[in-house]
Structure formats: C-alpha cells, structure tokens
N, CA, C and O atoms as a CHARMM CRD file, in Angstrom:
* protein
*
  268
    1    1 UNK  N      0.82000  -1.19000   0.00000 PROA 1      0.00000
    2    1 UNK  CA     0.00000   0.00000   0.00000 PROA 1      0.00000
    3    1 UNK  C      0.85800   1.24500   0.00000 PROA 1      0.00000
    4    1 UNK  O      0.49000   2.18200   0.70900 PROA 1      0.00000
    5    2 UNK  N      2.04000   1.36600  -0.76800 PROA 2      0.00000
    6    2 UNK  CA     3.14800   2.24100  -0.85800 PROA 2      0.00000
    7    2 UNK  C      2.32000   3.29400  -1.86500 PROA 2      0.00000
    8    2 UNK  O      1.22300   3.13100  -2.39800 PROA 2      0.00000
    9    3 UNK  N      3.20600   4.39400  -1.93200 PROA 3      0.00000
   10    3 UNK  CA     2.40600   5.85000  -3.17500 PROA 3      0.00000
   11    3 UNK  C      2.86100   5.03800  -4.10500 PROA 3      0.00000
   12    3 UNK  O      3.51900   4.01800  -3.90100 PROA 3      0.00000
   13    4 UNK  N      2.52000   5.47100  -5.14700 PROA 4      0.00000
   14    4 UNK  CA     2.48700   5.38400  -6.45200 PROA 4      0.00000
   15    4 UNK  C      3.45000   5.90500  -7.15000 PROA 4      0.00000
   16    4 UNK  O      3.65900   7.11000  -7.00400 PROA 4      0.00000
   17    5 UNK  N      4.15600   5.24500  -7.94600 PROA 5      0.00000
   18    5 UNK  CA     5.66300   5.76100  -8.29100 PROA 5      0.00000
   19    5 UNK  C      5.24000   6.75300  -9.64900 PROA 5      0.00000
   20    5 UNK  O      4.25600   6.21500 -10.15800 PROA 5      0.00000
   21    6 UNK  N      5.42800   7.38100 -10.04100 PROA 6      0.00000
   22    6 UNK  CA     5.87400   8.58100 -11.29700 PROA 6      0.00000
   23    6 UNK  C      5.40500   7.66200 -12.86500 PROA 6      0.00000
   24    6 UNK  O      4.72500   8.00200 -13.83300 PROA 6      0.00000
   25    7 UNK  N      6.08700   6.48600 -12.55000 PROA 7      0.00000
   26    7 UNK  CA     5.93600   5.57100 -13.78000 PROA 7      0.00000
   27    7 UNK  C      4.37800   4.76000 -13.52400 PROA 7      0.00000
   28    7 UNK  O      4.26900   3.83500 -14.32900 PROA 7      0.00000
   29    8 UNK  N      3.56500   4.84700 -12.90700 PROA 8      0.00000
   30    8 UNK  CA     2.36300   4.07200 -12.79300 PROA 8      0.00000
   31    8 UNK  C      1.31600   5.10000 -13.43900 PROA 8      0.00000
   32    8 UNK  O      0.52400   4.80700 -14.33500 PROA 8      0.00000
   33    9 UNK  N      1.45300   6.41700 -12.80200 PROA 9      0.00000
   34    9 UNK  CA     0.76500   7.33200 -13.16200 PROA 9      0.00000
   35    9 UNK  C      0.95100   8.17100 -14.26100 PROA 9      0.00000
   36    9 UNK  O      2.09500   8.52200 -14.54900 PROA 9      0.00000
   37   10 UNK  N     -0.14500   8.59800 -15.01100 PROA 10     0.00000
   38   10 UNK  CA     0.07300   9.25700 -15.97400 PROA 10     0.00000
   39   10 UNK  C      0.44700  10.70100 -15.88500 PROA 10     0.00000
   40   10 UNK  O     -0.40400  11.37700 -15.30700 PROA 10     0.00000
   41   11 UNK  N      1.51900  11.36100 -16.31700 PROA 11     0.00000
   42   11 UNK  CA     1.79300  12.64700 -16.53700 PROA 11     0.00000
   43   11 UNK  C      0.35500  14.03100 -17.18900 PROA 11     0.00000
   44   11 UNK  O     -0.13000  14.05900 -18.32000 PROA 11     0.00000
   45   12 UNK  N      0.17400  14.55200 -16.54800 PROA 12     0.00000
   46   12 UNK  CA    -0.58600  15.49800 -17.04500 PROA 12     0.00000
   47   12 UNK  C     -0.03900  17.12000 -17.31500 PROA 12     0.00000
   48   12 UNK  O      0.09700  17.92200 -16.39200 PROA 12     0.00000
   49   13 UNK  N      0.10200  17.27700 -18.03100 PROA 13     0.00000
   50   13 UNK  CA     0.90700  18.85200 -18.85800 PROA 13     0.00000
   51   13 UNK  C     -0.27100  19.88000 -18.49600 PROA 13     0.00000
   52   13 UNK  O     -1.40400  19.40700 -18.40800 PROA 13     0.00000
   53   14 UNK  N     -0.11500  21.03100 -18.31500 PROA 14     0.00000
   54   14 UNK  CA    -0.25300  22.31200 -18.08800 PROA 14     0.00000
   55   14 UNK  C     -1.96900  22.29100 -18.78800 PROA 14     0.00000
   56   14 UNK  O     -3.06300  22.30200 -18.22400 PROA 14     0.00000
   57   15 UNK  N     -1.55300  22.25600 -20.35200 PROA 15     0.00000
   58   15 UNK  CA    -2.83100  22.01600 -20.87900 PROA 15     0.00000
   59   15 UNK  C     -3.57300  21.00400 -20.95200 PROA 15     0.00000
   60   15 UNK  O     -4.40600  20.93300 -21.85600 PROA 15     0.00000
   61   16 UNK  N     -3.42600  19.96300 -19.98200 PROA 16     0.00000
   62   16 UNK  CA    -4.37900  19.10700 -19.44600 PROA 16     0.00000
   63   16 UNK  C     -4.18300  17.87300 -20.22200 PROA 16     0.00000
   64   16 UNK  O     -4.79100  16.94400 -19.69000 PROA 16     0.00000
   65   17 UNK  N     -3.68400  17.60000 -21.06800 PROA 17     0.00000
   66   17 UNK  CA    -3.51500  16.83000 -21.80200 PROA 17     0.00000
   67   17 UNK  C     -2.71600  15.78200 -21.47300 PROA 17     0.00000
   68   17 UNK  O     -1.51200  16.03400 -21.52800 PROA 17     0.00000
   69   18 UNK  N     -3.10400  14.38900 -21.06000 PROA 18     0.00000
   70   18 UNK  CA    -2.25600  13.50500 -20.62500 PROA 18     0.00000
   71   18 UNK  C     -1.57700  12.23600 -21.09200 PROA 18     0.00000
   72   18 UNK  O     -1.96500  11.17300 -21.57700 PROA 18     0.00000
   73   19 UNK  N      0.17600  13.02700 -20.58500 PROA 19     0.00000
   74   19 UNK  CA     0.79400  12.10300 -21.28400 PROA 19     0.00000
   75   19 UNK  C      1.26200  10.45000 -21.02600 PROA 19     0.00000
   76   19 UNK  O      1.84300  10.01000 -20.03400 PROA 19     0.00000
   77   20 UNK  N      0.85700   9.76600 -22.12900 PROA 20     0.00000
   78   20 UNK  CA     1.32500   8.20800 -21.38400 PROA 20     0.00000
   79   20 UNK  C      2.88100   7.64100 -21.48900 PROA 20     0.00000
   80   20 UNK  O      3.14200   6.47300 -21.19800 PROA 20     0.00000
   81   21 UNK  N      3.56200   8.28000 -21.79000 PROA 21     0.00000
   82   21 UNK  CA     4.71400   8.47300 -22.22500 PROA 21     0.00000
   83   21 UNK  C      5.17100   8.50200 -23.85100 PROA 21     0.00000
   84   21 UNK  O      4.98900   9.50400 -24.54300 PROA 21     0.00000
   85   22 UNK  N      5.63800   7.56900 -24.23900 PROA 22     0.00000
   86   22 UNK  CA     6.16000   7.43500 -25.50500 PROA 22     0.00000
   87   22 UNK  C      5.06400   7.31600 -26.71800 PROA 22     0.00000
   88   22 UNK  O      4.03300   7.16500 -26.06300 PROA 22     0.00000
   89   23 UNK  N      4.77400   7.30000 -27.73500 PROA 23     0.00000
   90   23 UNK  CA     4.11700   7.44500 -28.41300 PROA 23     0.00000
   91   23 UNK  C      3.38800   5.92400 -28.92700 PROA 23     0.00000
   92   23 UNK  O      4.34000   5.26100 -28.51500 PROA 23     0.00000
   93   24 UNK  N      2.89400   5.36600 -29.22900 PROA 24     0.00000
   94   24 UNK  CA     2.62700   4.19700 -29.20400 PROA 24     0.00000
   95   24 UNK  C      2.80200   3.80500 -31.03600 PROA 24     0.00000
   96   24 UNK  O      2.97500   4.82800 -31.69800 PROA 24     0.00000
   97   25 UNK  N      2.78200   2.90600 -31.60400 PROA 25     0.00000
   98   25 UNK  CA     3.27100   2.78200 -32.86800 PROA 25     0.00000
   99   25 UNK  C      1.69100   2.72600 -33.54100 PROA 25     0.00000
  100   25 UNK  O      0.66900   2.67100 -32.85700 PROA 25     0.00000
  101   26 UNK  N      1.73000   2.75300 -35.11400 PROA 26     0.00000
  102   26 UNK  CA     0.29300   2.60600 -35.75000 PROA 26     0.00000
  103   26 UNK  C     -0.29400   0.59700 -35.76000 PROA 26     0.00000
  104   26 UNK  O      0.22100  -0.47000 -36.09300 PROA 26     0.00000
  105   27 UNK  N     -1.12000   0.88700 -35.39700 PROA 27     0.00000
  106   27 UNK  CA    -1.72800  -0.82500 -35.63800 PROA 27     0.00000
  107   27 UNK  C     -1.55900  -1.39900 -36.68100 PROA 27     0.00000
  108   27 UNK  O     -1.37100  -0.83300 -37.75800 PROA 27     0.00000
  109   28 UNK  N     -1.60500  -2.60600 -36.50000 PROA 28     0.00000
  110   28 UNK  CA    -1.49000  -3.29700 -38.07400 PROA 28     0.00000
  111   28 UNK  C     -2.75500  -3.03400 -38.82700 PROA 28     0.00000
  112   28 UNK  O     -3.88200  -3.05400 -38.33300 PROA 28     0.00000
  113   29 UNK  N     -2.42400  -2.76100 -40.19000 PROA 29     0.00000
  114   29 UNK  CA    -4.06000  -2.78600 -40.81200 PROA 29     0.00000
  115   29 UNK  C     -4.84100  -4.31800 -40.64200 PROA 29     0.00000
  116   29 UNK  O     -6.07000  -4.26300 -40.59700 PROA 29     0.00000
  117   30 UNK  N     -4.23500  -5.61200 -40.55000 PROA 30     0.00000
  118   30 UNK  CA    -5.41700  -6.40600 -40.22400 PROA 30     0.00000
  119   30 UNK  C     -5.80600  -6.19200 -39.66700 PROA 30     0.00000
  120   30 UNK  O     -7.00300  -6.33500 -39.91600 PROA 30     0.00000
  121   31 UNK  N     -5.51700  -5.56500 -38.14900 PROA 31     0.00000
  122   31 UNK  CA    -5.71900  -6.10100 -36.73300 PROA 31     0.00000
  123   31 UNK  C     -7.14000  -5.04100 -36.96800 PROA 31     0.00000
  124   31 UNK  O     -8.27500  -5.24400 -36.53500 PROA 31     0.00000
  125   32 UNK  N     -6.73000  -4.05200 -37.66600 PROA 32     0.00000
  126   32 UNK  CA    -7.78200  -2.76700 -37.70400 PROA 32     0.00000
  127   32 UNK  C     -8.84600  -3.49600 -38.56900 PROA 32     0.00000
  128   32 UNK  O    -10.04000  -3.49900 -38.26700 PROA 32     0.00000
  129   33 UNK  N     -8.40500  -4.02900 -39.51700 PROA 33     0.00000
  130   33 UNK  CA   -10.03000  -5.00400 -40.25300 PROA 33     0.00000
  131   33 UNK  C    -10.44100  -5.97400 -39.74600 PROA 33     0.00000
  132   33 UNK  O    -11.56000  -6.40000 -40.03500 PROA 33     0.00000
  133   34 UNK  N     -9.48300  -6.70300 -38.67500 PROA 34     0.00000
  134   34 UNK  CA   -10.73300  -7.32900 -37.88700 PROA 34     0.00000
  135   34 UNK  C    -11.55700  -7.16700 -36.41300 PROA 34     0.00000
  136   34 UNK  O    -12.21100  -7.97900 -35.76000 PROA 34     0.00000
  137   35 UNK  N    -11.18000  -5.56800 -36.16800 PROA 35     0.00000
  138   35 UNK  CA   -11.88400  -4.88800 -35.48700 PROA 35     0.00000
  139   35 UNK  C    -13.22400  -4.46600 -35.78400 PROA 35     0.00000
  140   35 UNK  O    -14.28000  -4.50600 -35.15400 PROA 35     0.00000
  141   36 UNK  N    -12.73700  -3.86800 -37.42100 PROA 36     0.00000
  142   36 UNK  CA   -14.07000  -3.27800 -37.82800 PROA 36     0.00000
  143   36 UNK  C    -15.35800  -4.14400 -38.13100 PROA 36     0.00000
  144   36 UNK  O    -16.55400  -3.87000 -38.03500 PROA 36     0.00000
  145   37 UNK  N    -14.56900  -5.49400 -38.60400 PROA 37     0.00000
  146   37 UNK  CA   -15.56300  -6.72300 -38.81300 PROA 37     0.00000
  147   37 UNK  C    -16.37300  -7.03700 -37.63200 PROA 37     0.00000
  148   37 UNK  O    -17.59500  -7.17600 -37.57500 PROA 37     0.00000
  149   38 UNK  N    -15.17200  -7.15800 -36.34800 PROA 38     0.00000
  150   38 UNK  CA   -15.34500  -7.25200 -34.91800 PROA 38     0.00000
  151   38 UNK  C    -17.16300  -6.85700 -34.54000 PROA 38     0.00000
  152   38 UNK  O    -18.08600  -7.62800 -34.28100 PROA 38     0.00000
  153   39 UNK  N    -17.13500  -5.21100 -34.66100 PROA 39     0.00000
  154   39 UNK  CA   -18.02400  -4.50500 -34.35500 PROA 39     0.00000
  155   39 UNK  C    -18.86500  -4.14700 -35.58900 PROA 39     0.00000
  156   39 UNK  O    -19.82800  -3.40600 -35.39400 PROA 39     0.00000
  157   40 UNK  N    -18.55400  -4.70000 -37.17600 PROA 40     0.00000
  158   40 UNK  CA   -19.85000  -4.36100 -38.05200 PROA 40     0.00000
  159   40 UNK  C    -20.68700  -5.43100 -38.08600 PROA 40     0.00000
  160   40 UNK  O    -21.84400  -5.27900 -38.47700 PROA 40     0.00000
  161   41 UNK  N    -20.16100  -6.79400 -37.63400 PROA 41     0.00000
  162   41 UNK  CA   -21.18800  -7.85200 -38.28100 PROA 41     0.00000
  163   41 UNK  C    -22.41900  -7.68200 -36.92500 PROA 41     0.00000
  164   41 UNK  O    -23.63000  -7.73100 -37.14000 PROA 41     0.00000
  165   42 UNK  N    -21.75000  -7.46200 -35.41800 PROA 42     0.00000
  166   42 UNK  CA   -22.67300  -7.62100 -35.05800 PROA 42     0.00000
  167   42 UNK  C    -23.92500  -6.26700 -34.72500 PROA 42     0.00000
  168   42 UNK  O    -24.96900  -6.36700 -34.08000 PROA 42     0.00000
  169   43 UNK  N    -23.35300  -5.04800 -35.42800 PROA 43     0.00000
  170   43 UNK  CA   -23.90000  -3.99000 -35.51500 PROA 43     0.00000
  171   43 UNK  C    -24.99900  -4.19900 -36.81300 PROA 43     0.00000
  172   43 UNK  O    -25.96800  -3.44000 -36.81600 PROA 43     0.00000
  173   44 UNK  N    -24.89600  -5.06900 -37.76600 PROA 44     0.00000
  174   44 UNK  CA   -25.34800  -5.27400 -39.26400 PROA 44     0.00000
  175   44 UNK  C    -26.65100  -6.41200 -38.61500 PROA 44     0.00000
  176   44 UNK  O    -27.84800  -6.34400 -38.89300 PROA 44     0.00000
  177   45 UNK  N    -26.07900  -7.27500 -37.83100 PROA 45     0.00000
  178   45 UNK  CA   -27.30200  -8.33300 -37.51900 PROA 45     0.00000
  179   45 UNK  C    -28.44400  -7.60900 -36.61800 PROA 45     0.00000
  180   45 UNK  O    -29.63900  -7.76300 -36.87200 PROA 45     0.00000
  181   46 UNK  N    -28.01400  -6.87300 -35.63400 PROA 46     0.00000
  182   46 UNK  CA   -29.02400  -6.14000 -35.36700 PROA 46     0.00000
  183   46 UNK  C    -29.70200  -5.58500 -35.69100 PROA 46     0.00000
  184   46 UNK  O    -30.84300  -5.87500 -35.33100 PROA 46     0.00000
  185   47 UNK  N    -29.45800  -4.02200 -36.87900 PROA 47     0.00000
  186   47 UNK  CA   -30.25500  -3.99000 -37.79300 PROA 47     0.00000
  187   47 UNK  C    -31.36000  -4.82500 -38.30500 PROA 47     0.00000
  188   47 UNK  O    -32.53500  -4.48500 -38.44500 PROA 47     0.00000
  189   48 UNK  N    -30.74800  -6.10600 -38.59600 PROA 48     0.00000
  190   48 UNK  CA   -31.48300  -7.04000 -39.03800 PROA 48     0.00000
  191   48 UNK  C    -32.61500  -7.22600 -38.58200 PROA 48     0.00000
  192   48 UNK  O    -33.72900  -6.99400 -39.05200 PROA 48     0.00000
  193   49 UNK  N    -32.16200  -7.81300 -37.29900 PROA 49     0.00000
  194   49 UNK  CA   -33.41600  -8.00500 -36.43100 PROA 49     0.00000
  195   49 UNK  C    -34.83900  -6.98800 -35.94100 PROA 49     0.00000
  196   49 UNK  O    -36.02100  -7.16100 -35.64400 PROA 49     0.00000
  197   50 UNK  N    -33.86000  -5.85800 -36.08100 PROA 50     0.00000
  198   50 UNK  CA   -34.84300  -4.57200 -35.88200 PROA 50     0.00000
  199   50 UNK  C    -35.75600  -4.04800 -36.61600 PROA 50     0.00000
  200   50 UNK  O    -36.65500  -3.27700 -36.27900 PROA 50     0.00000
  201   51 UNK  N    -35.38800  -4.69900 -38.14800 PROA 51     0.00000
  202   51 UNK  CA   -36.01000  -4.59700 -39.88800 PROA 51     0.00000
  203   51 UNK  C    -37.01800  -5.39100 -39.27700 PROA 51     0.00000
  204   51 UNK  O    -38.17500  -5.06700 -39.01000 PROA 51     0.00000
  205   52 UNK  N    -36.27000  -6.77600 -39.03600 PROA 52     0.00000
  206   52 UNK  CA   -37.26200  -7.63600 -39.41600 PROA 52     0.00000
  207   52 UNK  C    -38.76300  -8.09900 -38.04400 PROA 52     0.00000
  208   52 UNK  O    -39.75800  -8.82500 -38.03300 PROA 52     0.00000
  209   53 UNK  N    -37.99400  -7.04300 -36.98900 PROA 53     0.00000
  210   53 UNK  CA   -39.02200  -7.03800 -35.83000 PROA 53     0.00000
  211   53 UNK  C    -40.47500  -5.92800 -36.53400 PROA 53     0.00000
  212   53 UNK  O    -41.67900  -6.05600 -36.30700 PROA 53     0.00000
  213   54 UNK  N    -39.82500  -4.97200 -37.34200 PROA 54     0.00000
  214   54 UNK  CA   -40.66600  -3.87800 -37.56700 PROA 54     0.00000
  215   54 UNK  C    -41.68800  -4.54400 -38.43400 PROA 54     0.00000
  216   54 UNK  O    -42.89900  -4.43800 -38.24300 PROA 54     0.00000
  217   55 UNK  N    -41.00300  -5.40500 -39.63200 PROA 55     0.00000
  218   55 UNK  CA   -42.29000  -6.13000 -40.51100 PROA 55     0.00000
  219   55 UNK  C    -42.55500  -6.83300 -40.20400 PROA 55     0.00000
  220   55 UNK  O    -42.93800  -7.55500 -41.12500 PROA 55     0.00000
  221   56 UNK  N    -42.72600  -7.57200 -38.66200 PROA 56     0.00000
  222   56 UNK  CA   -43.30300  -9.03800 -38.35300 PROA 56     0.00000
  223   56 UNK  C    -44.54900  -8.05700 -37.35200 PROA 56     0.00000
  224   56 UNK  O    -45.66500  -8.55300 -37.19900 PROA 56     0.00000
  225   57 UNK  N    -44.18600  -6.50700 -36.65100 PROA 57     0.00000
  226   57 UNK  CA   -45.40600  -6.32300 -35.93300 PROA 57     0.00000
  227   57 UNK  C    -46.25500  -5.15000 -37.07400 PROA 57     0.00000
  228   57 UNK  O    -47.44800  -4.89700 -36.90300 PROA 57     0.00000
  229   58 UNK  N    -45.59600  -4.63100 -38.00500 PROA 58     0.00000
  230   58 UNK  CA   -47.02700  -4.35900 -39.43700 PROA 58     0.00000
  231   58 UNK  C    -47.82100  -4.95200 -39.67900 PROA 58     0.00000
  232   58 UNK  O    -48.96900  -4.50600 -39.67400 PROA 58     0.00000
  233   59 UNK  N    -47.48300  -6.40800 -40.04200 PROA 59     0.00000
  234   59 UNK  CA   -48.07900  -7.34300 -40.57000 PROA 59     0.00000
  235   59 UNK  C    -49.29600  -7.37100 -39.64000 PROA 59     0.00000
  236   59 UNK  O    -50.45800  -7.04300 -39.87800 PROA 59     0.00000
  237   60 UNK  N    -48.72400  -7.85500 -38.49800 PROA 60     0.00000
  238   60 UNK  CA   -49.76500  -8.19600 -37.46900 PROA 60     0.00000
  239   60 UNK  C    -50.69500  -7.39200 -37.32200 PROA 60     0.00000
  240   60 UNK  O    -51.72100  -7.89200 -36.85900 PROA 60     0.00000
  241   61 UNK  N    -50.72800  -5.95200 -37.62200 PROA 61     0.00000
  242   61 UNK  CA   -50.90900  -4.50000 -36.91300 PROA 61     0.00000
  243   61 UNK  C    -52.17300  -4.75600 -38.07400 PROA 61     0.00000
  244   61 UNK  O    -53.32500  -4.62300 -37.66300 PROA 61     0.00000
  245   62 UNK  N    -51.91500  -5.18000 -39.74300 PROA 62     0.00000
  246   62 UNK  CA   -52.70100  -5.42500 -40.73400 PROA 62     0.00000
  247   62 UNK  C    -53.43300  -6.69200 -40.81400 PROA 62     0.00000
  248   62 UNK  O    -53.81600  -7.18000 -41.87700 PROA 62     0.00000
  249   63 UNK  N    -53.57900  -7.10700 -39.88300 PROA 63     0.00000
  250   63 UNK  CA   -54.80800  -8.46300 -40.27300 PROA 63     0.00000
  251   63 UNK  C    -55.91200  -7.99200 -40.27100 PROA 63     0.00000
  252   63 UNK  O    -56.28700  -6.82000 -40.28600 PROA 63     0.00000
  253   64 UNK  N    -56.78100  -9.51000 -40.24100 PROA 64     0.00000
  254   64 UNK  CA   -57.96900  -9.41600 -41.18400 PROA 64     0.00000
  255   64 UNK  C    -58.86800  -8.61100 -39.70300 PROA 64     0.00000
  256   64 UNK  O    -58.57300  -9.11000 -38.61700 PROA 64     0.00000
  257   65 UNK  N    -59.70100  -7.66300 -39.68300 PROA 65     0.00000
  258   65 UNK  CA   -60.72700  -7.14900 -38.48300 PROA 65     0.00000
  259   65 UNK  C    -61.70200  -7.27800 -38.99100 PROA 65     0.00000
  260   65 UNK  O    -61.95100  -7.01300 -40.16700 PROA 65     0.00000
  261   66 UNK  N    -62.63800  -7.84100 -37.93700 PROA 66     0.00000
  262   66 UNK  CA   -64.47700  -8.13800 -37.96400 PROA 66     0.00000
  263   66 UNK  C    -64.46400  -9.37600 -38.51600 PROA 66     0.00000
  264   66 UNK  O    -65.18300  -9.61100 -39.48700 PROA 66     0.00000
  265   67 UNK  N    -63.89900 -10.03800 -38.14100 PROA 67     0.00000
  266   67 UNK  CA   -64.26300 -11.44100 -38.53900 PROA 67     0.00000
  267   67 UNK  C    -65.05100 -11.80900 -37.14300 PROA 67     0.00000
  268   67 UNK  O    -65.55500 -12.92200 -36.99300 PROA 67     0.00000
C-alpha cells in the first residue's frame, strides 16, 4: 500500500492533456479489419433483427378485423 511511483501514473501537462509516455506505434491494418468486422457484423445483424421485428409487428398491426 506504498504511493504510487511517477511511472504508474500518468503525466498530465499544463494544458491538461495527458501524457502516457512514448508514443505508441500505428496498428497493423489487419488487426484494424478485424476490429471493424469485430463490431460491423454484429452492428449489421441487429439492424437485421430490428427490420425484421418492424415487418413481423405491421403485418400483425394489418390483419384481417371483424371477422
């Protein structure tokens, strides 16, 4: 339960902006396309479901009345 050494914590500059030290390098472009896949397929299936929730309660909303 000692303080916290200099290197655990992040540096914060004048204008607030905080530094983590060194700059970190650019990602690989796969790693970045299978992020985006990551978060589009299951952003795309939802949609889906949300399409296909909307025309399953129309339908219903349109049946036959006075029978």
């Amino acid at each position: 339960m000692g303080a916290a050494t200099s290197t655990t914590v992040p540096l914060v500059t004048s204008s607030g902006v905080v530094d983590d030290g060194p700059a970190q390098s650019d990602p690989d472009p796969e790693a970045e396309g299978g992020r985006l896949a990551f978060v589009l397929v299951p952003l795309l299936a939802a949609a889906v479901v949300v399409v296909g929730a909307i025309v399953v309660i129309a339908r219903g909303r349109r049946g036959r009345r006075g029978d």
